[in-house]
C-alpha positions in Angstrom: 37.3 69.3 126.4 37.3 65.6 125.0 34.4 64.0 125.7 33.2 60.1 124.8 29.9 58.4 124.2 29.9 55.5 126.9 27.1 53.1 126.4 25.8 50.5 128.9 24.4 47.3 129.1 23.0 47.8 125.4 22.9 43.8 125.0 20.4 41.4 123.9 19.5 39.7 127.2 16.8 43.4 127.5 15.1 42.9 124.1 14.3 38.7 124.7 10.7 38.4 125.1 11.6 35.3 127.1 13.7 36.9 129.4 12.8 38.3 133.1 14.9 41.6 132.1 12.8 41.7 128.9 12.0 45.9 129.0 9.7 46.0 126.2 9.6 47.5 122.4 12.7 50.1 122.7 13.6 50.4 118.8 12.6 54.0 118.8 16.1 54.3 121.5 18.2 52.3 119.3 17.1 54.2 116.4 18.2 57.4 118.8 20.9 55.9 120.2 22.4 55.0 116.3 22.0 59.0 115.6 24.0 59.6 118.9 27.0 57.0 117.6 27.0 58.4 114.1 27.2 61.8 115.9 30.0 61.0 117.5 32.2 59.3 115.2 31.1 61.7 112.9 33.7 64.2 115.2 36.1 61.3 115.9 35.1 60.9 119.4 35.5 57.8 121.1 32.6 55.5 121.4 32.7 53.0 124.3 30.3 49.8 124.9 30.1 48.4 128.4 28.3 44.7 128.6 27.4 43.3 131.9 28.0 39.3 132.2 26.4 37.4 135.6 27.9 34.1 137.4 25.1 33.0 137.8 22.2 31.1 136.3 19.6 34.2 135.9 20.7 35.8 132.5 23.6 37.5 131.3 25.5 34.5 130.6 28.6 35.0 129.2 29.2 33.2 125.8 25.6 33.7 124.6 23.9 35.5 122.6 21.9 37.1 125.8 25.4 39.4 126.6 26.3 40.5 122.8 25.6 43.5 121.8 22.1 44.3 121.1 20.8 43.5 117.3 20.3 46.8 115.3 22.7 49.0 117.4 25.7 50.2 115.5 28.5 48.9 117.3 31.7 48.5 115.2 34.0 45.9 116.5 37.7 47.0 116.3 36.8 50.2 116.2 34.8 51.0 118.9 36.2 49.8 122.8 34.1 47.3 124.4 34.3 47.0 128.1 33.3 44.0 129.8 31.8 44.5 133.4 30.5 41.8 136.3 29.5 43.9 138.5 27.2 47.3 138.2 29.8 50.1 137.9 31.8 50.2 134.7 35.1 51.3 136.3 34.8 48.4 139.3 37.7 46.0 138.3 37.8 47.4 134.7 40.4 48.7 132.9 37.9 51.9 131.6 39.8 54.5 133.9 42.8 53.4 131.8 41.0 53.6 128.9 39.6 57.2 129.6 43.1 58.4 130.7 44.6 57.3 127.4 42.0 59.3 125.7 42.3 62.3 128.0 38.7 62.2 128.2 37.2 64.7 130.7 33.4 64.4 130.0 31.6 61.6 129.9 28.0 61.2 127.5 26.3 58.5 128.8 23.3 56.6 128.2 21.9 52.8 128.8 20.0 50.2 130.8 18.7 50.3 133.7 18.7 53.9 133.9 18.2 53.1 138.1 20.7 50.6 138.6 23.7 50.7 136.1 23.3 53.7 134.3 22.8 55.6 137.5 26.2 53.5 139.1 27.9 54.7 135.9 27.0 58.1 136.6 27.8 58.2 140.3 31.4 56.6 139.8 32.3 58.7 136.9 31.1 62.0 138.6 32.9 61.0 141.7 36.2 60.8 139.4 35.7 64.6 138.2 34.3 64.1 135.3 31.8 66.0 133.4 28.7 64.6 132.9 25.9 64.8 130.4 23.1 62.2 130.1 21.5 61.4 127.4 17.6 60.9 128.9 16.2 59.5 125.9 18.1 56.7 125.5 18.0 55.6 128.9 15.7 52.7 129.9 14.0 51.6 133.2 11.4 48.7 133.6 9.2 51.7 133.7 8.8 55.6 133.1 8.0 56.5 136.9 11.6 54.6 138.1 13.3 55.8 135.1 12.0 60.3 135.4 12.7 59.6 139.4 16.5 58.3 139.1 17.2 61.4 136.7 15.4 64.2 138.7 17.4 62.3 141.6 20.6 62.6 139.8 20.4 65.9 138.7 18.9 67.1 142.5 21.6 65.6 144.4 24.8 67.0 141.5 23.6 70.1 139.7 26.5 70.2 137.5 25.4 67.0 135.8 23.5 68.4 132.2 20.1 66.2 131.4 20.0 65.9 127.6 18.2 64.6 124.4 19.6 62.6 121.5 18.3 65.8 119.3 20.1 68.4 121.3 23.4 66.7 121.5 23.3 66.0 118.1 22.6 69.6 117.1 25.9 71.0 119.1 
């Protein structure tokens, strides 16, 4: 079964101190989330980056720095697929399902930020196309660990077949 690594929202607008999305100190999950990449190119499984870019004037802005992304994770440009998104789910008015069905992909790893808004929209969309679904918990990120353990007990309550997961244990398999 082919699977890919999707990541979202890993940009640069989470990690500015001056930002209202600023989530705090999370270079313990990039350090994971580096293993997971290497893991999976390592097997020569796709790795996809999703970055999310607002209209508006409260962060996100397209063109900066705020939507690249983030400093010190190992994305690799031409080699890894980077989807562009401007609205929570990563398949609404993307090409990714293309993308996917190119790469007759039929599980999905995924992992990002907000674990209770994008991640979780991510999740829903994907499992609601048939996919298989693994989450990587450790790599997730919420503005905080009560939000963040709720949204995965939720997901995992509400579709049992999704698999809950750490960095370590995918990496091992």
């Amino acid at each position: 079964m082919p699977s890919a690594l999707l990541i979202v929202d890993y940009e640069n607008e989470w990690i500015n101190k001056d930002s209202e999305y600023f989530v705090g100190d999370i270079s313990d999950k990039i350090a994971r989330l580096n293993q997971l990449i290497k893991s999976f190119r390592g097997k020569n499984l796709p790795v996809i980056f999703v970055r999310h870019i607002e209209e508006d004037d409260v962060g996100f802005k397209e063109n900066t720095k705020a939507v690249e992304i983030m400093d010190g994770v190992e994305f690799q440009k031409g080699k890894d697929t980077l989807i562009t998104k401007y609205a929570v789910s990563p398949f609404f008015n993307t090409d990714l399902d293309e993308i996917l069905a190119d790469l007759e992909v039929n599980e999905l790893v995924i992992t990002g930020i907000l674990t209770n808004l994008c991640v979780r929209s991510a999740v829903s969309d994907a499992y609601d196309r048939g996919f298989d679904i693994t989450i990587i918990t450790n790599t997730c990120v919420a503005f905080d660990e009560e939000t963040h353990e709720f949204t995965l007990e939720d997901l995992k309550e509400t579709r049992p077949e999704i698999e809950l997961k750490s960095v370590e244990e995918v990496v091992k398999e």
